[in-house]
C-alpha positions as CSV (number, residue, x, y, z in Angstrom):
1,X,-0.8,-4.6,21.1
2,X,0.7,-2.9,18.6
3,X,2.2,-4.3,14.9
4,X,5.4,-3.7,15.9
5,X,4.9,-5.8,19.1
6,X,3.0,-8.3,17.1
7,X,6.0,-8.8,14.2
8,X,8.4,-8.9,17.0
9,X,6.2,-12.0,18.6
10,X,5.9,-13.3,15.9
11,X,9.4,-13.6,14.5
12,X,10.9,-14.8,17.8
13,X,8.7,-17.6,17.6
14,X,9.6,-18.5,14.4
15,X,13.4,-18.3,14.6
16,X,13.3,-19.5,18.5
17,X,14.9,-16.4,19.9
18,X,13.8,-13.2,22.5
19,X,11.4,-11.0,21.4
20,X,14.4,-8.1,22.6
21,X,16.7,-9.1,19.9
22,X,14.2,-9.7,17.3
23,X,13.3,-6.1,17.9
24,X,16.1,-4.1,17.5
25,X,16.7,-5.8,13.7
26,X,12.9,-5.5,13.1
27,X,13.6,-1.6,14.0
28,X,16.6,-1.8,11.3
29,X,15.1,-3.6,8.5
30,X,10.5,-2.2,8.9
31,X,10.7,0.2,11.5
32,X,11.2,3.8,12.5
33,X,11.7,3.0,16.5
34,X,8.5,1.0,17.8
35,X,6.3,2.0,14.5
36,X,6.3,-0.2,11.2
37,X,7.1,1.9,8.4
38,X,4.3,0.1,5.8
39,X,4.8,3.3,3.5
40,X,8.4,2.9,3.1
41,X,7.5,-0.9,2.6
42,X,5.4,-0.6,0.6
43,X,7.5,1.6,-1.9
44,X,10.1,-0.3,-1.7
45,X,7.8,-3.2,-3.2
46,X,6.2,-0.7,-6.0
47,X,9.7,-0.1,-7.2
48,X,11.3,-3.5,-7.1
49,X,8.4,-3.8,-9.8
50,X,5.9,-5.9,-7.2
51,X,3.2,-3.3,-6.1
52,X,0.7,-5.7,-6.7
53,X,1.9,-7.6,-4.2
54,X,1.9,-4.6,-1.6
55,X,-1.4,-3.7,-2.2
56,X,-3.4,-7.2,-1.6
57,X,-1.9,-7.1,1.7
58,X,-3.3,-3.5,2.1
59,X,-6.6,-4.6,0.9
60,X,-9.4,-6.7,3.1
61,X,-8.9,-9.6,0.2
62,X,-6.6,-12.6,0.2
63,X,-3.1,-11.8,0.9
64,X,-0.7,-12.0,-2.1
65,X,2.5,-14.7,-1.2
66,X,6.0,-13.1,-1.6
67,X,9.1,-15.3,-2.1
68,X,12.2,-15.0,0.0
69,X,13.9,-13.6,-3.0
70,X,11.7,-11.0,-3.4
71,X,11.6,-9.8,0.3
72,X,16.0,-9.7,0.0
73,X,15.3,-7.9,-3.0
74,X,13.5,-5.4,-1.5
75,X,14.6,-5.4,2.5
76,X,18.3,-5.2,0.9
77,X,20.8,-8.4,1.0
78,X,23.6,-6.4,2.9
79,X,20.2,-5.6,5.6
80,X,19.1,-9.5,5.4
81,X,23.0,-10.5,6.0
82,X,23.3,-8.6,8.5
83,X,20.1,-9.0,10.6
84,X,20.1,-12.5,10.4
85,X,24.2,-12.2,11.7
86,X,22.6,-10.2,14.6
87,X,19.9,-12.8,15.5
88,X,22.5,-15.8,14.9
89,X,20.3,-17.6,12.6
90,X,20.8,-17.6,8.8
91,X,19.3,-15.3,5.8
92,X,17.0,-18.6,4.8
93,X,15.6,-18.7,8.3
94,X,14.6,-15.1,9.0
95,X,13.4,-14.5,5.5
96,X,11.2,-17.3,5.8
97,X,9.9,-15.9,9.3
98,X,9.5,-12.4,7.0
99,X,7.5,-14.2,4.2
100,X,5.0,-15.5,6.9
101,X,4.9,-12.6,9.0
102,X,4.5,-9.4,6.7
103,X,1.7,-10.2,4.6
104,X,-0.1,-10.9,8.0
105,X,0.9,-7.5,9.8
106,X,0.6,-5.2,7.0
107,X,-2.7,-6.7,6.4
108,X,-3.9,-6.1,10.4
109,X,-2.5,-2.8,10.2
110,X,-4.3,-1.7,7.3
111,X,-7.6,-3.7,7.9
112,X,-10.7,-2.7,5.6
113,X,-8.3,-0.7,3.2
114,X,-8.3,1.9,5.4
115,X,-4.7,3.1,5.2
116,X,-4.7,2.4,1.8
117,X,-8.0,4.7,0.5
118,X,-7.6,7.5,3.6
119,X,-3.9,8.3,1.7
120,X,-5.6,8.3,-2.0
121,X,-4.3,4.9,-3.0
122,X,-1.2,3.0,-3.5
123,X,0.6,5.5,-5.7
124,X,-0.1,8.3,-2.8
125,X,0.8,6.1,-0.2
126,X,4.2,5.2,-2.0
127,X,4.8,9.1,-3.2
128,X,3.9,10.4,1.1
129,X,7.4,7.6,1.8
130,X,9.4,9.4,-0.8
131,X,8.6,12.7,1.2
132,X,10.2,11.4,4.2
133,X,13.3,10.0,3.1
């Protein structure tokens, strides 16, 4: 299963919805079609001023918490407004399925570091997103 698969799963459980719907605002708010986008992510977390937080969820150690605050901050409030508008739940709800859920899936797809030391680090991982916006 893929982490795109995975984060959908998990997210419709949380909020009590299909998996089909949960998708199509993952896509908008993590995703580049059925791929997480953990570099863009992740850069948006380094410049919000919380790369730490990022990184031990890259990392084979404990996995960092990250408010709901934080996660609007970064994912956008006009995004969160309108993804949780498209699911019919509110901001509260699907940022608190968020809060669970990424730390988890970024952590799975990066397990052992490996994302993080095959691009040179966190500061080449966040400059290889710039490239490609």
């Amino acid at each position: 299963m893929d982490i795109m698969n995975l984060a959908k799963g998990m997210l419709a459980k949380k909020l009590g919805g299909n998996s089909d719907a949960v998708g199509g605002v993952l896509d908008s708010l993590l995703g580049q079609g059925d791929k997480m986008d953990i570099g863009s992510l992740v850069s948006g977390f380094k410049e919000k001023g919380m790369g730490d937080v990022a990184e031990s969820w890259l990392g084979d150690g404990e996995n960092a918490p990250v408010s709901t605050d934080q996660l609007k901050e970064v994912l956008g409030e006009g995004q969160v407004a309108e993804a949780a508008a498209k699911l019919g739940t509110d901001e509260g709800s699907l940022l608190s399925g968020l809060q669970d859920a990424l730390p988890q899936l970024v952590d799975k797809a990066s397990s052992g570091g490996s994302l993080l030391d095959s691009v040179g680090g966190l500061g080449a991982l966040g400059g290889m997103a710039k490239k490609f916006l």
